[in-house]
N, C-alpha and C positions, 0 to 999 in steps of 0.2 A: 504494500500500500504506500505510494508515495505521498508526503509531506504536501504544505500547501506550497510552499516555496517552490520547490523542485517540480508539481504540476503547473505552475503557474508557466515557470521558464521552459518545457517542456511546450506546452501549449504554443509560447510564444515562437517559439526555435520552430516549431513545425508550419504555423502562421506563417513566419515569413519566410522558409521556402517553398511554401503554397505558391505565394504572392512574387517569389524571384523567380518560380516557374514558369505562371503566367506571362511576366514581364520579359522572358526570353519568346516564350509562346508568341508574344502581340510583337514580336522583335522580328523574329522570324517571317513571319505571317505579312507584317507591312514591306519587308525588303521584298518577300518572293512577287507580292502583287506589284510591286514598283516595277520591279526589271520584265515580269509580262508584259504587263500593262503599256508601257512603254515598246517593247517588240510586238506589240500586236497593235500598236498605235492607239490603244483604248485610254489613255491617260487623260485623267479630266484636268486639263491645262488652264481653261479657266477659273476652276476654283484652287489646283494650284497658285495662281497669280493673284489672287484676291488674298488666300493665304501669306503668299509672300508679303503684299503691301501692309499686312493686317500686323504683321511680326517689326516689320520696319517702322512703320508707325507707332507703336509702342516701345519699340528701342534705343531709336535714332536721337531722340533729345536727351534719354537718359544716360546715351552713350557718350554725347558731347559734352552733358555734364559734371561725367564719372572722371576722364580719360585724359581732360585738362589738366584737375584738380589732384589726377594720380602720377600725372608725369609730372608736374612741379614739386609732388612731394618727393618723387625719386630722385627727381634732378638736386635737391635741398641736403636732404640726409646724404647722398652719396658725395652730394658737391664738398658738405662741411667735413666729410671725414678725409676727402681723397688731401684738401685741401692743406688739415693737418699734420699727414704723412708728407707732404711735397711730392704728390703725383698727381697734377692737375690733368696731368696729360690724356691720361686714362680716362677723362670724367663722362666725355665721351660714349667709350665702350660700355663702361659698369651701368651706367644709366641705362643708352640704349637696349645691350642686353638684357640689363631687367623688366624693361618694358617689353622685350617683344617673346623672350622666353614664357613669361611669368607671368606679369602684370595683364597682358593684353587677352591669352585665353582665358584666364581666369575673372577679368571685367566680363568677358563679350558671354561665358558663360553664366554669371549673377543675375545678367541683365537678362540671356533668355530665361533662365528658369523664372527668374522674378517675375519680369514681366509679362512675356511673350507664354511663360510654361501655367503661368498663373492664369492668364485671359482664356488659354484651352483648357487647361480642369473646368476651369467655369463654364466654360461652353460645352463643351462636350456633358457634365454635369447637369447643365440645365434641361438637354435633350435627353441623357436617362430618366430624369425624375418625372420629366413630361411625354416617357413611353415611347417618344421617338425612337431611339434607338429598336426596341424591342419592332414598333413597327415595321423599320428596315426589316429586319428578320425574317416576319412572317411575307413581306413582299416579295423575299428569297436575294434580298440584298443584305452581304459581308456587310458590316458596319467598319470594319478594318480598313477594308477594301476602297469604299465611299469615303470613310471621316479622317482616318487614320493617316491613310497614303499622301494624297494630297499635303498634309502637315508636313507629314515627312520631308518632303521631296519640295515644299517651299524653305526649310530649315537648314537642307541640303545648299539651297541657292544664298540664303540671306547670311550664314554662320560666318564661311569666309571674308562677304563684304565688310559684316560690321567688324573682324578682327583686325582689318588691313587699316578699317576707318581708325580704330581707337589706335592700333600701331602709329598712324599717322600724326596724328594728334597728341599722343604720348610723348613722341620724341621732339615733334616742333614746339612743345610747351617749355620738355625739356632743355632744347637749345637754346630759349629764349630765357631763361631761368639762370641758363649758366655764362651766355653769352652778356648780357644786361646784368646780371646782379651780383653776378660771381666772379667778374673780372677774366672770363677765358675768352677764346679767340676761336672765332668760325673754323680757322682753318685746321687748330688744334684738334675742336671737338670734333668733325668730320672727318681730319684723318684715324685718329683712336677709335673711332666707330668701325670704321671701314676694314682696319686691322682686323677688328676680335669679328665684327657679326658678319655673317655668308648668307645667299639665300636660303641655305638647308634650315639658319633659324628661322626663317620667313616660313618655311614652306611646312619644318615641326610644328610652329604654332596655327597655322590654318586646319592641318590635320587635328591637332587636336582641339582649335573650335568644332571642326566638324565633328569629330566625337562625343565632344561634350553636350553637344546640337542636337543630338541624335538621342544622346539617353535623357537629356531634360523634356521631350517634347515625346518621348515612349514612353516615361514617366508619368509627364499630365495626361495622356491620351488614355494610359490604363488606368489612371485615377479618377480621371472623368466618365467612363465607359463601366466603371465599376460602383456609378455613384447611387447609394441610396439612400433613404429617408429625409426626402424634400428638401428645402431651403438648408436645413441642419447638414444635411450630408453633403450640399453643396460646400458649402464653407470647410469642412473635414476633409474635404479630395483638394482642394484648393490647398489649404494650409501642409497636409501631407505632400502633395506634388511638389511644392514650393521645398520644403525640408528634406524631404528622398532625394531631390534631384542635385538639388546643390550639395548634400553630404559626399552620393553618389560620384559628383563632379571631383569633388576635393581627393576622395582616394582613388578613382582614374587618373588621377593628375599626377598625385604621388609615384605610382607604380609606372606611368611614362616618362614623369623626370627621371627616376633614375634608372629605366632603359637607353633614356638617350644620351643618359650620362656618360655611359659605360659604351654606347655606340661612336657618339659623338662628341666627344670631349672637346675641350675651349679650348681654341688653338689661334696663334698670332698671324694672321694673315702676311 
């Protein structure tokens, strides 16, 4: 006879890989209909594109407002230490790298889950409680297939742009931070940059916004598709999507950093 403790944890352990089962299941199931879909030219492109703009639109300002405010902090703390050692030279590289390693998929990730992962539990949420979904069903339409795909495959499109966007943004804040206030030199910071970063860190961090793009918006979609008990379970798939996905994010993140550690190690161009 187990304790209450140990049934309790027991219960839970099995709950949630119930729920990581599923979550591979809806994983599964959204990619195979993407790449049919698209070979058999059945893709619904325009709720894809409605999708996309719907993802950008709730991003785009949060992104401009994030991505200023994080490259100036980088450029600040990395500028006052580099400064004290007497390796201005560097400020450059340390910065930029931080930003584009670190800083940038992990903003463009916050802001989907937050915002973009948030607005789909919601939606998707509102149509379970109001039998839509279940409708689909009986009309012998995948809800996957309809609701699902489409997200996907506008998150596929939007992930990179906004990483490229906050990249951009990150580092002109920074060079403006260190050039105006910190007494360094364009040509300094630009060459130090060009040294350490290569496109490969350009092209790691777009893979893994796309990554991160993928499980935040598989995340809300089986949260939202799984929603029940009215306005209350609305708000319970919303606040869970939001907290799964960004945890989610952080330890993918972990276990790519130092894959690509050990791939690609920092080297002086």
């Amino acid at each position: 006879m187990l304790s209450r403790p140990l049934r309790y944890a027991v219960n839970q352990t099995d709950s949630s890989l119930q729920t990581l089962g599923r979550f591979l299941e809806l994983a599964v199931q959204s990619v195979v209909y993407l790449f049919t879909d698209l070979i058999r030219l059945h893709h619904p492109w325009r709720e894809t594109v409605n999708q996309a703009w719907f993802i950008v639109s709730v991003t785009a300002i949060p992104a401009l407002l994030v991505s200023i405010p994080f490259g100036v902090i980088v450029a600040v703390q990395v500028g006052s230490v580099i400064q004290q050692v007497g390796a201005t030279s560097i400020s450059g590289a340390a910065g930029g790298l931080g930003v584009i390693r670190q800083g940038a998929p992990i903003v463009a990730a916050l802001l989907l889950g937050g915002a973009a992962g948030s607005a789909v539990a919601t939606d998707l949420g509102a149509r379970s409680i109001r039998d839509e979904v279940d409708a689909l069903r009986v009309m012998g339409i995948d809800p996957v297939q309809r609701l699902v795909t489409p997200r996907l495959a506008a998150m596929l499109f939007v992930a990179p742009v906004l990483c490229m966007f906050i990249i951009f943004m990150g580092l002109g804040s920074g060079y403006l931070i260190n050039v105006g206030f910190q007494s360094g030199t364009p040509g300094s910071y630009i060459a130090s940059f060009a040294s350490f970063a290569s496109v490969a860190d350009v092209a790691v961090a777009v893979i893994k916004t796309w990554l991160f793009g993928v499980v935040v918006i598989l995340v809300a979609c089986q949260r939202g598709l799984e929603t029940k008990g009215g306005a209350r379970g609305v708000a319970d798939a919303v606040n869970a999507a939001v907290v799964v996905g960004v945890v989610s994010v952080f330890v993918l993140n972990l276990v790519i950093t130092q894959i690509v550690s050990m791939i690609m190690p920092t080297k002086v161009g």
